[in-house]
C-alpha positions as CSV (number, residue, x, y, z in Angstrom):
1,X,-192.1,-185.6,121.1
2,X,-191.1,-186.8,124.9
3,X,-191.9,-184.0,126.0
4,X,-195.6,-184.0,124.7
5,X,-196.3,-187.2,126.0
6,X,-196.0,-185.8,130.0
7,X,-198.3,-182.9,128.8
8,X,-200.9,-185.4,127.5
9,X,-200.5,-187.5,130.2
10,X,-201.6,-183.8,132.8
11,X,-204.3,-182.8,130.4
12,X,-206.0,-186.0,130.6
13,X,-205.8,-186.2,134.3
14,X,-207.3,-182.9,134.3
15,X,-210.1,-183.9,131.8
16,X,-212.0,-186.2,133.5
17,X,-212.2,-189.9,133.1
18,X,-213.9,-190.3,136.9
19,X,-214.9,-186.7,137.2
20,X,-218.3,-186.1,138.9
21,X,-220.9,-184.1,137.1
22,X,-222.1,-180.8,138.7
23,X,-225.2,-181.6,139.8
24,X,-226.7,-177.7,140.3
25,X,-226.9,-177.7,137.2
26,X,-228.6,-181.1,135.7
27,X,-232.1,-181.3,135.2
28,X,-234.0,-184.3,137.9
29,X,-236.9,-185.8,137.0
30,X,-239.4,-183.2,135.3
31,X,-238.6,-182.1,131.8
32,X,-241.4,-180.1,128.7
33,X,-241.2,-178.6,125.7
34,X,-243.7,-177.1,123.5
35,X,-244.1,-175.5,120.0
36,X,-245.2,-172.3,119.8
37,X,-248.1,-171.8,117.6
38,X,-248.4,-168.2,115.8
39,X,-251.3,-166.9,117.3
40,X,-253.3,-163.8,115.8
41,X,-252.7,-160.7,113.2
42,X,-248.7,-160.1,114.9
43,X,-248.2,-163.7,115.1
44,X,-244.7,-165.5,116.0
45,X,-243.7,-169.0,116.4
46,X,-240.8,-170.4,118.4
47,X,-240.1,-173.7,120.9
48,X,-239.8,-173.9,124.5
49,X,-237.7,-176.3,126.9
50,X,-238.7,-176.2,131.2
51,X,-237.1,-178.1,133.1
52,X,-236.6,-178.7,136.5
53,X,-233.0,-178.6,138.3
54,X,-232.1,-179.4,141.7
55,X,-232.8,-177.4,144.7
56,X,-236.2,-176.4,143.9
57,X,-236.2,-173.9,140.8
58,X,-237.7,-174.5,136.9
59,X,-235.8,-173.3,134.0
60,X,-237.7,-172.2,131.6
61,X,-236.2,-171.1,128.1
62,X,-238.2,-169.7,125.6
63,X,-237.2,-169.2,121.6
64,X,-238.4,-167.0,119.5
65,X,-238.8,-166.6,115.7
66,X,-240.2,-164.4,113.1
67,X,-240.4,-161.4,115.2
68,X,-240.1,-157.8,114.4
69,X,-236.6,-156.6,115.0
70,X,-236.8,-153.9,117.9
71,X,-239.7,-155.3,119.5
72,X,-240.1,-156.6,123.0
73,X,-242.5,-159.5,124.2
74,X,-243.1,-160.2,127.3
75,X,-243.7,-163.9,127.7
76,X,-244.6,-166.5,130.5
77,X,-245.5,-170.5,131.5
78,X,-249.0,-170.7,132.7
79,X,-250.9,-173.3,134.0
80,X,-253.7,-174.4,132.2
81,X,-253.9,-174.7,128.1
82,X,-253.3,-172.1,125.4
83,X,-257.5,-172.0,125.2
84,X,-257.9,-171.9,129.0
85,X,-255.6,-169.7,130.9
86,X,-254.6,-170.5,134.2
87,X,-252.3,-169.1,136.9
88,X,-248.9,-167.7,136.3
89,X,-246.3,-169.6,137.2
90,X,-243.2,-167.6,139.1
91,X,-243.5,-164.3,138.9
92,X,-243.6,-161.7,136.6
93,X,-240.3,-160.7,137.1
94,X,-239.2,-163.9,136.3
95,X,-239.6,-163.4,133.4
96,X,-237.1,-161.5,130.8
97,X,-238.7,-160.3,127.7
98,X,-237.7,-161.5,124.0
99,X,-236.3,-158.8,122.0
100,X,-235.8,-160.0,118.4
101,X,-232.8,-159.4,116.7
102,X,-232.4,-158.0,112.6
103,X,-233.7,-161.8,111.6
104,X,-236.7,-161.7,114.0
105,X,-235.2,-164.4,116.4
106,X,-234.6,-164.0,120.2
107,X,-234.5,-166.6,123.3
108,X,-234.5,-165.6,126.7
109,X,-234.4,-168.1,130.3
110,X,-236.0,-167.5,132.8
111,X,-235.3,-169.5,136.3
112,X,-238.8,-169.8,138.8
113,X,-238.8,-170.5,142.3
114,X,-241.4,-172.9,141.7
115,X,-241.9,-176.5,140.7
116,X,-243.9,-177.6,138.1
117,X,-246.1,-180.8,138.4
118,X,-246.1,-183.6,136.4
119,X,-249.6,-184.6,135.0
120,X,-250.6,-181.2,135.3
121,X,-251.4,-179.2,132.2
122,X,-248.9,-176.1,131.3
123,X,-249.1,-173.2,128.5
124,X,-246.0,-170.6,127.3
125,X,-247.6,-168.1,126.3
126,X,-246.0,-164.5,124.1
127,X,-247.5,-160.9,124.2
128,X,-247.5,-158.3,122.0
129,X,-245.5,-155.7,124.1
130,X,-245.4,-154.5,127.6
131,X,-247.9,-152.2,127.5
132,X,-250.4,-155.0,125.8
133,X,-249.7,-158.1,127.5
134,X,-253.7,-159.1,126.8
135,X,-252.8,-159.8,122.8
136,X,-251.1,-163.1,122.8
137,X,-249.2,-163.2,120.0
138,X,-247.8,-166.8,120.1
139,X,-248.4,-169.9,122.7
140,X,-247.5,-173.5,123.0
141,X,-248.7,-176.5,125.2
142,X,-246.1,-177.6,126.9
143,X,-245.8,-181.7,127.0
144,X,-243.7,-183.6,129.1
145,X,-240.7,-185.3,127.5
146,X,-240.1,-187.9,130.8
């Protein structure tokens, strides 16, 4: 037992009382999320968290459920509503696809060089495949949470 108590005493120095967070990775001021409506014949539903993180750059995760296991949607944040579809936000490339697993789930991140603005209206929107990113297959409006 002694000699447990100096190795308690060096893990809890190591685990923090005092230690600083690491701030590349917490969010600052500017946080959504959304639920994504089922949209169409192919429909699937999910959630979606953006938020924005120091030094300039949105993270944008997207979740996926009930899709077809195999597939691959594209998805993306828009501005704009899920009725009136604005510009892309980021780029394409941005933008990894969801690929649903056996149970139909799948989440992907994607991290945009770009801000979003508060007050300003915002849409994730999923597509039907590569080749048909014009079917929209799910979308939600994101809302801010701050």
């Amino acid at each position: 037992m002694q000699r447990m108590i100096p190795l308690l005493a060096i893990l809890s120095a190591g685990c923090g009382g005092g230690a600083s967070l690491d701030t590349d990775t917490q969010p600052v001021a500017g946080a959504w999320t959304a639920e994504v409506s089922a949209v169409g014949e192919d429909a699937h539903s999910g959630f979606a968290t953006v938020t924005i993180l120091p030094g300039g750059t949105t993270r944008a995760d997207a979740t996926l459920t009930g899709g077809s296991a195999g597939g691959v949607h594209p998805w993306a944040v828009h501005e704009g509503t899920c009725e009136a579809e604005g510009a892309l936000v980021g780029d394409s490339d941005d933008y990894p696809a969801l690929e649903p697993n056996d149970l139909g789930n799948a989440s992907a991140t994607a991290t945009l060089a770009v801000l979003l603005t508060s007050g300003e209206s915002y849409a994730l929107r999923i597509y039907q495949s590569p080749e048909d990113r014009e079917t929209i297959v799910g979308c939600g409006e994101l809302e801010s949470t701050r």
